[in-house]
ROKOLKE-313273 format. One record per atom (N, C-alpha, C, O): z, x, y. Coordinates in steps of 0.001 Angstrom, whole numbers, plus 500000, padded with zeros to 6 digits. Layout:
residues N
ZXY
...
END
This chain:
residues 108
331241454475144451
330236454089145426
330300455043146600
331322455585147023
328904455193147131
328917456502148288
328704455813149710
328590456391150791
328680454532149474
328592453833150703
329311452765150985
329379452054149982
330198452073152388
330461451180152745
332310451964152261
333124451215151720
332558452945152457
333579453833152031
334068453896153164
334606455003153152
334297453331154411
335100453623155589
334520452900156694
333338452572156587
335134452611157695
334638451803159045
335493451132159166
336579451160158588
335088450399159981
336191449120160753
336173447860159810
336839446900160197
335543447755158709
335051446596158268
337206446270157283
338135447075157218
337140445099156864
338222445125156300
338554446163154894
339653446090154343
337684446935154496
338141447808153318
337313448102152806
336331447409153068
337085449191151824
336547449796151204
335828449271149933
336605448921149044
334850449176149733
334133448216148813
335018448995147176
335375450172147225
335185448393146249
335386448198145139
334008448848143968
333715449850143316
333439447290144335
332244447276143831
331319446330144689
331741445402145378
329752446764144525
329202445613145261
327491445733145042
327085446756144491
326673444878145395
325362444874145282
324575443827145777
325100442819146249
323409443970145715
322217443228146069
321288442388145160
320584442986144346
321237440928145255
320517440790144031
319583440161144549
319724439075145111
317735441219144324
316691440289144778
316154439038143982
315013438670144261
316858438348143022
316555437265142933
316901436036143465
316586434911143078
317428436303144185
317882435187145413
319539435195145425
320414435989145077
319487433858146023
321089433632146086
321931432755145428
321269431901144839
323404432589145258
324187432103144509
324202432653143279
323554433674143049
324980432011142299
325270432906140903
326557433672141048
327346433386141949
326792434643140184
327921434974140188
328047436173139517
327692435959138358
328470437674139697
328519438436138819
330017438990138572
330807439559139326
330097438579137160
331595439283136604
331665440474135666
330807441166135117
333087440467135680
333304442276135208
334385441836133988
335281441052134302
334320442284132732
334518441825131848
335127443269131224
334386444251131275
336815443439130484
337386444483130032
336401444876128656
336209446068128419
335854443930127856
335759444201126347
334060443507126735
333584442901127695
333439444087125151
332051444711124880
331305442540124655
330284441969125036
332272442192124040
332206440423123749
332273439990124812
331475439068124980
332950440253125760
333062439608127450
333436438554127013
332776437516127073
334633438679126473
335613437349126559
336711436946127373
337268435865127558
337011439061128173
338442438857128615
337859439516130179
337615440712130343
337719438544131151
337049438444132585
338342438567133229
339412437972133099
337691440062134386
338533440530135099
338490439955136898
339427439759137672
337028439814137092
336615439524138542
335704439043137914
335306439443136820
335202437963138659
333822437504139117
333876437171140426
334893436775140995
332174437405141220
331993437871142586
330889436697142411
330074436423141529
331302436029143884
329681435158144214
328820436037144907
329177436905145703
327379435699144474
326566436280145225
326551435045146533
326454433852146244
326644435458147783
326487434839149108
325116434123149177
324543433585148230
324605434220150700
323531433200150918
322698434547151437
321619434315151983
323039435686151333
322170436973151860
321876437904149839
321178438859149500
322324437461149456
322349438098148128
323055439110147924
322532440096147406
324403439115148278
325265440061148578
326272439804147458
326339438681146958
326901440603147127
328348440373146229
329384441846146738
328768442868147038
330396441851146780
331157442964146655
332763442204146816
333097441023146717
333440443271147063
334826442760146814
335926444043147366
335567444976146647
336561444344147859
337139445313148496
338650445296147962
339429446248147996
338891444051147478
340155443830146483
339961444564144856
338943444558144164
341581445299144483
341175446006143120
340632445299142144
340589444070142192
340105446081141036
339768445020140141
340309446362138939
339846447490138774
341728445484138092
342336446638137691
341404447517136566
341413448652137042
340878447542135741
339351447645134916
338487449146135795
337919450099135263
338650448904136991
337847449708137678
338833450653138789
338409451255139775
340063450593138377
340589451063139168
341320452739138307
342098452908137367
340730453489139033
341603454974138484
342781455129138047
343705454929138836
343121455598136436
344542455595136312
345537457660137099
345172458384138026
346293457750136485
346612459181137029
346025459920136948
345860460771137822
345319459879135557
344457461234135528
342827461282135801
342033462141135420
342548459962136666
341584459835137178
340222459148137088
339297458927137870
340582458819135352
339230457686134907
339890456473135314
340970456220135847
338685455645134803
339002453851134900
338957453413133227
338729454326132433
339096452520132885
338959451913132232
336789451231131796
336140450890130807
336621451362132901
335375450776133104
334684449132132943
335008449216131758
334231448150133014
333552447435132906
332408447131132647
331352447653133007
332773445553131482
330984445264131068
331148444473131975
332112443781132300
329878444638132493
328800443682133385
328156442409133385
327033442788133055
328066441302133503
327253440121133760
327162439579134911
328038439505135772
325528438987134956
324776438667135971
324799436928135382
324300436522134332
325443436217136293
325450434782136319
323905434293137010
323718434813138109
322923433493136593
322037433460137687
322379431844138224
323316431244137697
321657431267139174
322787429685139630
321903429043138613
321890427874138999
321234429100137657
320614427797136735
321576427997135649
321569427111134794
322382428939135493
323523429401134479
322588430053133476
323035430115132331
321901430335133595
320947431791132576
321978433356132872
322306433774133982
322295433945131622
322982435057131904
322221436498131245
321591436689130205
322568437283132255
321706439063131691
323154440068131567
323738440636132490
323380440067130600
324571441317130284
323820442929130625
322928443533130029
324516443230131679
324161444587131494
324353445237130244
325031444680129381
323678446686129983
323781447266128853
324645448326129418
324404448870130495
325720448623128618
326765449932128786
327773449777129680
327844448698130268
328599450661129918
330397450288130700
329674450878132259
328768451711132255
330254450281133547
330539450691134612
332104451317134942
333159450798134576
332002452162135475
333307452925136127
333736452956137292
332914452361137988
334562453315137890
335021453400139054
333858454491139917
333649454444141129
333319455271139119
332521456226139691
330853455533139964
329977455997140693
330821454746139421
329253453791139187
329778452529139372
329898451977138278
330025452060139995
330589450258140439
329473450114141285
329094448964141060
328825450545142015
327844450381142193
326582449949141937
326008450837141308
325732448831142156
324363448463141024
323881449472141493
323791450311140597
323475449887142548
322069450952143008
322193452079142165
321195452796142090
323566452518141272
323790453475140848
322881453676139451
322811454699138770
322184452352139221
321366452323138043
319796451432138441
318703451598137898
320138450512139515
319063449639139784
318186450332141086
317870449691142088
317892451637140882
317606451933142298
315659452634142124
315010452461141092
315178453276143203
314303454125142829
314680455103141951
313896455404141051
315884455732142061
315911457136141265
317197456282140196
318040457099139826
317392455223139810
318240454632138657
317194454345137211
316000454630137112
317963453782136315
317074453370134812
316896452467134715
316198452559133706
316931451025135012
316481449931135044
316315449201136540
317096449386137473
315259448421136574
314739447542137476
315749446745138231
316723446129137797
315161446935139878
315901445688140304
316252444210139958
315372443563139391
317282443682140198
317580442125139111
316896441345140446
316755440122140441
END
């Protein structure tokens, strides 16, 4: 992530995002492709916010510099779920990094 990387705030975002479908729900980060074995899940707030500044080991760089990466799910609060398609990394933990004007799929 290229933003929220320094300041006074308590730490350095992890991962984090915006979800314009409102608020509550929950999005988790899942080691394996079945998303059986859940690493974090993040509430979305009352602003539609989620992030987390605590590691999430999945997304965290080993020595030689990759992550492991994470599958994605979008909890919505009626419990309807949207699996992202493909792994996130430590380098893309970011949604905007795909949900943006210049990303490949639509805002959620």
């Amino acid at each position: 992530m290229d933003c929220h990387t320094s300041g006074p705030g308590t730490g350095v975002f992890i991962t984090a995002g915006t979800s314009i479908s409102g608020t509550g729900g929950y999005v988790e980060y899942y080691a394996d492709t079945a998303r059986t074995d859940l690493r974090a899940r993040l509430e979305v707030d009352a602003y539609g916010n989620f992030y987390t500044v605590t590691a999430i080991d999945i997304l965290t760089p080993n020595g030689s510099g990759f992550s492991q990466g994470a599958y994605v799910s979008v909890v919505m609060p009626n419990g309807s779920r949207r699996n992202m398609p493909g792994i996130v990394s430590h380098t893309s933990a970011g949604c905007n990094a795909c949900h943006s004007s210049t990303g490949t799929q639509s805002p959620l």
